[in-house]
OpenMM code with the backbone's topology and positions (N, CA, C; nanometers):
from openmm import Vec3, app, unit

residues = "UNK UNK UNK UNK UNK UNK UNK UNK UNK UNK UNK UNK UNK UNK UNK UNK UNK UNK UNK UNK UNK UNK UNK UNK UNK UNK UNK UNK UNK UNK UNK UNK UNK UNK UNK UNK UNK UNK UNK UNK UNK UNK UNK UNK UNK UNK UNK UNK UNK UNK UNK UNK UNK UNK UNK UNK UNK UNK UNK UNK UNK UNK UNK UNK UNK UNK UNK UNK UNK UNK UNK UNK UNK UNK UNK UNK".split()
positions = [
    Vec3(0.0829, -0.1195, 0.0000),
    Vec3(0.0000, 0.0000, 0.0000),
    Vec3(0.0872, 0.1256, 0.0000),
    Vec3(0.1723, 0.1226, 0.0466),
    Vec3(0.2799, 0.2303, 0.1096),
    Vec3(0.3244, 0.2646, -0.0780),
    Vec3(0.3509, 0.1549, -0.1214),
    Vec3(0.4691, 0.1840, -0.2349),
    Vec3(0.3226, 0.2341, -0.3834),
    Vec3(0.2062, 0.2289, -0.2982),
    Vec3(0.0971, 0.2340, -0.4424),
    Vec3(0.0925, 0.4081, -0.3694),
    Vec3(0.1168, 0.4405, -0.2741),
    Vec3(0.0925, 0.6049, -0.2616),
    Vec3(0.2311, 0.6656, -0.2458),
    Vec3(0.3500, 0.5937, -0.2505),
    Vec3(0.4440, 0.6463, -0.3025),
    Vec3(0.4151, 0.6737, -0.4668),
    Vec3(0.4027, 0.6115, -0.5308),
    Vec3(0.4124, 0.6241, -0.6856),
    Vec3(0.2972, 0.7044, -0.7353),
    Vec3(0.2088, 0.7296, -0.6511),
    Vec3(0.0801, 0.8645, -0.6718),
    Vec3(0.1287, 0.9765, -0.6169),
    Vec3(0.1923, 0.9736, -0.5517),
    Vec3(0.2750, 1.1244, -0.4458),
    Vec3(0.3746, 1.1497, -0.5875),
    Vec3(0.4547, 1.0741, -0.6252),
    Vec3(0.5937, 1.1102, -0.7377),
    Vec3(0.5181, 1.1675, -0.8689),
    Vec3(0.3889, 1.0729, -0.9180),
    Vec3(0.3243, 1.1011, -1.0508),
    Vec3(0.2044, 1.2894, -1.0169),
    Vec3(0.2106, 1.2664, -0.9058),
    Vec3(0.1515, 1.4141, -0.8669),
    Vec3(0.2713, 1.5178, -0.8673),
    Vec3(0.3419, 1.4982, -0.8068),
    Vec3(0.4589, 1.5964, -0.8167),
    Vec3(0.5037, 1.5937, -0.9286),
    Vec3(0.5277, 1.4851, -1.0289),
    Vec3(0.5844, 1.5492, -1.1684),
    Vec3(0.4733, 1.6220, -1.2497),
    Vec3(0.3482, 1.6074, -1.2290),
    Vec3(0.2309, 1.6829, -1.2712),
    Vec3(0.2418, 1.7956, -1.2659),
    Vec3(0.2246, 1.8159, -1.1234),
    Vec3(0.2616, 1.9665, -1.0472),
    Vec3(0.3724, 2.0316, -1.1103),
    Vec3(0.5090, 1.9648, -1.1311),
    Vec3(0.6126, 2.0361, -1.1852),
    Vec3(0.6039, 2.1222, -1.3402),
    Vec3(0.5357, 1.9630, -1.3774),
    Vec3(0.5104, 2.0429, -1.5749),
    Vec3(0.4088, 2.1624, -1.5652),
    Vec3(0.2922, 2.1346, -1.5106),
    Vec3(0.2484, 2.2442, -1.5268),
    Vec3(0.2923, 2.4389, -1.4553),
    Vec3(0.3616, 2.3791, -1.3502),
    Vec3(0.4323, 2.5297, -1.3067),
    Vec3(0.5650, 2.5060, -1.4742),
    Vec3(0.6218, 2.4268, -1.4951),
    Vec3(0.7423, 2.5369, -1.6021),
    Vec3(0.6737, 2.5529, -1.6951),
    Vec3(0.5397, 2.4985, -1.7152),
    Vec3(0.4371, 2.5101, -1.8348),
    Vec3(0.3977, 2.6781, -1.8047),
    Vec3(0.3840, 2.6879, -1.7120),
    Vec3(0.2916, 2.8345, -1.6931),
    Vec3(0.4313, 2.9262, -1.6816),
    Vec3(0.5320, 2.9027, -1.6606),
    Vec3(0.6495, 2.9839, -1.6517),
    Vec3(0.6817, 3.0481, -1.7689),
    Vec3(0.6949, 2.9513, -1.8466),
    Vec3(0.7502, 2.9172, -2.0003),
    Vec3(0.6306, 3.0191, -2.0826),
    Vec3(0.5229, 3.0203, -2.0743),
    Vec3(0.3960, 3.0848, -2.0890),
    Vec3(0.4326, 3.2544, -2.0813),
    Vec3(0.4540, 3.2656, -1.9251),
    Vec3(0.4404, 3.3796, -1.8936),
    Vec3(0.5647, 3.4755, -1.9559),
    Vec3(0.6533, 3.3989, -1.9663),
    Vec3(0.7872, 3.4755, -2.0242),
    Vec3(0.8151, 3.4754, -2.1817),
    Vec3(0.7022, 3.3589, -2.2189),
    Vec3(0.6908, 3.4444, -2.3761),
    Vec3(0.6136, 3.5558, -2.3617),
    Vec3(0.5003, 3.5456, -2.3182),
    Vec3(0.4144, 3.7088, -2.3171),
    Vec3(0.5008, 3.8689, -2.2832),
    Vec3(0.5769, 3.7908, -2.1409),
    Vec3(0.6733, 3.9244, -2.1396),
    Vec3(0.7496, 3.9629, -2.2326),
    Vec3(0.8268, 3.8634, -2.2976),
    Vec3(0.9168, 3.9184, -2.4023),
    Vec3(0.8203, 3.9562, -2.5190),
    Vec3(0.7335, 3.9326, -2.5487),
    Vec3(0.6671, 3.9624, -2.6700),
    Vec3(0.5533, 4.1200, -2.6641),
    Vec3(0.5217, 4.1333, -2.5073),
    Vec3(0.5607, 4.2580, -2.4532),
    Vec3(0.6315, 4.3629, -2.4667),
    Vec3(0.7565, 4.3200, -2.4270),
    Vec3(0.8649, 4.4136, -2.4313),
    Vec3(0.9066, 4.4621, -2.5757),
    Vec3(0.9000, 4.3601, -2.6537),
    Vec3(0.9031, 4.3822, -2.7700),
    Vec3(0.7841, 4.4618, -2.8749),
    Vec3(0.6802, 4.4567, -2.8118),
    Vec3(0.5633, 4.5468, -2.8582),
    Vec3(0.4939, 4.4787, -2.9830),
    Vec3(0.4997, 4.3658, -2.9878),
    Vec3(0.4511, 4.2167, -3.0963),
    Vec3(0.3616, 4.2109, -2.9951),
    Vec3(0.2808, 4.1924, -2.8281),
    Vec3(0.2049, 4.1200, -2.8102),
    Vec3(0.0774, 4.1611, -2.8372),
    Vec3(-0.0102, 4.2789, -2.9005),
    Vec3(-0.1019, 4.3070, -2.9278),
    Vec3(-0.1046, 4.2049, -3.1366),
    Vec3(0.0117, 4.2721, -3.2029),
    Vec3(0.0039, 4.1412, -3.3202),
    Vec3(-0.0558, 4.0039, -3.2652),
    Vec3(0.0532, 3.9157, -3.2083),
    Vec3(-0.0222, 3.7727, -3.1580),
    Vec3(-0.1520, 3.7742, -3.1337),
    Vec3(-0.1557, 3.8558, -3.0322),
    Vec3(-0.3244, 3.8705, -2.9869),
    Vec3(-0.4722, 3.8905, -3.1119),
    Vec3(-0.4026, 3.9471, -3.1975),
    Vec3(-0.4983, 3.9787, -3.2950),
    Vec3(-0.4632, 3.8334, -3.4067),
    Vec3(-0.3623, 3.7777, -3.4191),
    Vec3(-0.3896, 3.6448, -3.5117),
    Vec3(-0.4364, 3.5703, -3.4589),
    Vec3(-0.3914, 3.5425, -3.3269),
    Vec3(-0.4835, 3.4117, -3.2235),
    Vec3(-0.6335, 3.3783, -3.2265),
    Vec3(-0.6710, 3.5380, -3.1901),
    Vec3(-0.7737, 3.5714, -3.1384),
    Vec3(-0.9098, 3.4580, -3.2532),
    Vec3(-0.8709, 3.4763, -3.3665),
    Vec3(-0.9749, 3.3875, -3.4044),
    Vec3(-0.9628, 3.2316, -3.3991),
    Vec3(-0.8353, 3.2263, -3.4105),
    Vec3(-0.8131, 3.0611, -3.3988),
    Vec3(-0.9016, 3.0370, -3.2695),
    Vec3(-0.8657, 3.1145, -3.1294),
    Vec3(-0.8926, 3.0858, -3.0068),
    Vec3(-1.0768, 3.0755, -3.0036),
    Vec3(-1.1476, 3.1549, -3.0471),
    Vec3(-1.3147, 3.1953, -3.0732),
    Vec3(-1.3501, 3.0568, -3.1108),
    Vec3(-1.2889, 3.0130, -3.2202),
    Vec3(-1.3084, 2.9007, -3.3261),
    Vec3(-1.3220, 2.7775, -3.2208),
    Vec3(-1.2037, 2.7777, -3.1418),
    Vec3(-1.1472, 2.6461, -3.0614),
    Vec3(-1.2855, 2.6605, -2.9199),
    Vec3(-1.3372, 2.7595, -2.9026),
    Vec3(-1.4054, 2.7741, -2.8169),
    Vec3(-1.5720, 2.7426, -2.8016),
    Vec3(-1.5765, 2.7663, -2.9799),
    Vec3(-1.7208, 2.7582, -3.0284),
    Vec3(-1.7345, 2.5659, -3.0569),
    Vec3(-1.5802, 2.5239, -3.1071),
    Vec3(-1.6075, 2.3770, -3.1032),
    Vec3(-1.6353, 2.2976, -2.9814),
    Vec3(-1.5500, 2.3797, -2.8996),
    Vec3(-1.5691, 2.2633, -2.7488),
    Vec3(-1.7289, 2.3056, -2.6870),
    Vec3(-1.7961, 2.4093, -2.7442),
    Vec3(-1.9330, 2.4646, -2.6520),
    Vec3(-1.9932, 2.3887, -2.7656),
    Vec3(-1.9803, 2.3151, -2.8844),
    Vec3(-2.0455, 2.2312, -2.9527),
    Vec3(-2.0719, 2.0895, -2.9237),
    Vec3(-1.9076, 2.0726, -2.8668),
    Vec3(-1.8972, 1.9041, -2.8364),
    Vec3(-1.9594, 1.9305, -2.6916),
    Vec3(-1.9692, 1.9525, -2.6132),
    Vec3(-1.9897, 2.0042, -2.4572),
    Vec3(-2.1876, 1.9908, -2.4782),
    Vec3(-2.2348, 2.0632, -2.5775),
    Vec3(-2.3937, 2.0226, -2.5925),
    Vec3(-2.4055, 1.9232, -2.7083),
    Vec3(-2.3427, 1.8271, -2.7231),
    Vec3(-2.3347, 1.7075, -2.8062),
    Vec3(-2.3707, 1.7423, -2.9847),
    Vec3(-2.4108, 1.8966, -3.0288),
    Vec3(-2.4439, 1.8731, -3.1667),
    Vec3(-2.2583, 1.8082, -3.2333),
    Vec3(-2.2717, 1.8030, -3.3835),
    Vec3(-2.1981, 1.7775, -3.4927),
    Vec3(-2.1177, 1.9143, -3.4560),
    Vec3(-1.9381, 1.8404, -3.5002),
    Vec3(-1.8781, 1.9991, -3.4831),
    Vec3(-1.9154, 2.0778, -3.6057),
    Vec3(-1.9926, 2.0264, -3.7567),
    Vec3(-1.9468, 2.1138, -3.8551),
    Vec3(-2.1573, 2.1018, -3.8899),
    Vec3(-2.2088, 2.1728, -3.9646),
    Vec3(-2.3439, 2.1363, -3.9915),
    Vec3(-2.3071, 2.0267, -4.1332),
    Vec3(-2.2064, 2.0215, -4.2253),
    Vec3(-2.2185, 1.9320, -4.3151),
    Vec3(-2.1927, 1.8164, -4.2801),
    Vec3(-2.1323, 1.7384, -4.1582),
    Vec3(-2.1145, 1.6503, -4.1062),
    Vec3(-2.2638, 1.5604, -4.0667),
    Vec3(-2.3454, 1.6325, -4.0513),
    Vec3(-2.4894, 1.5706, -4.0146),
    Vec3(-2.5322, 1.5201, -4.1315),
    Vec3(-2.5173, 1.5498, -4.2391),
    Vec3(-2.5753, 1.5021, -4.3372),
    Vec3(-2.4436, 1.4948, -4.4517),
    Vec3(-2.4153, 1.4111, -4.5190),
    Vec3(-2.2836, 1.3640, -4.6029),
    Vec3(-2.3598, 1.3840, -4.7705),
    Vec3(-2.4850, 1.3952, -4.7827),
    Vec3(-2.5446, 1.4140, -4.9138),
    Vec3(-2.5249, 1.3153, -4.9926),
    Vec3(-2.5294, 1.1740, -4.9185),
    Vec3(-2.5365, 1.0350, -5.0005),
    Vec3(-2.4135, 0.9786, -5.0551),
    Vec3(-2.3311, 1.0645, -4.9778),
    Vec3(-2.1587, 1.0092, -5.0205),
    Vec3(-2.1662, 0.8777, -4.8971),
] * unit.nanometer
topology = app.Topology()
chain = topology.addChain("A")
for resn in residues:
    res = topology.addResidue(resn, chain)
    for name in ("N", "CA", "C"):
        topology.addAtom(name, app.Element.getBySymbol(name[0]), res)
């Protein structure tokens, strides 16, 4: 028992780890891209990819089809 919550304590802590240098790594591109005065650019190419990625998961999330031609294939 000991060695099954050792190996959940280690797989939590390497969890924990990726996601802090994940959010590190994150935050210090924004700064540099900041400093550099590019982060309003990014922001404006993203911005639709991100809408897009948002409108699919509020699609899959109330179960319709992600696309409307997907419901119907037109006999292909």
């Amino acid at each position: 028992m000991e060695t099954l919550l050792n190996v959940m304590l280690i797989r939590f802590a390497v969890l924990a780890g990726c996601l802090v240098v994940a959010a590190l790594l994150l935050f210090t591109v924004a700064l540099t891209l900041k400093r550099r005065g590019k982060l309003d650019d990014v922001r404006r190419y993203t911005d639709p990819a991100v809408k897009a990625a948002l409108r699919a998961a509020a699609r899959r999330l109330e179960g319709r089809p992600a696309t409307p031609r997907s419901r119907d294939r037109g006999g292909r």
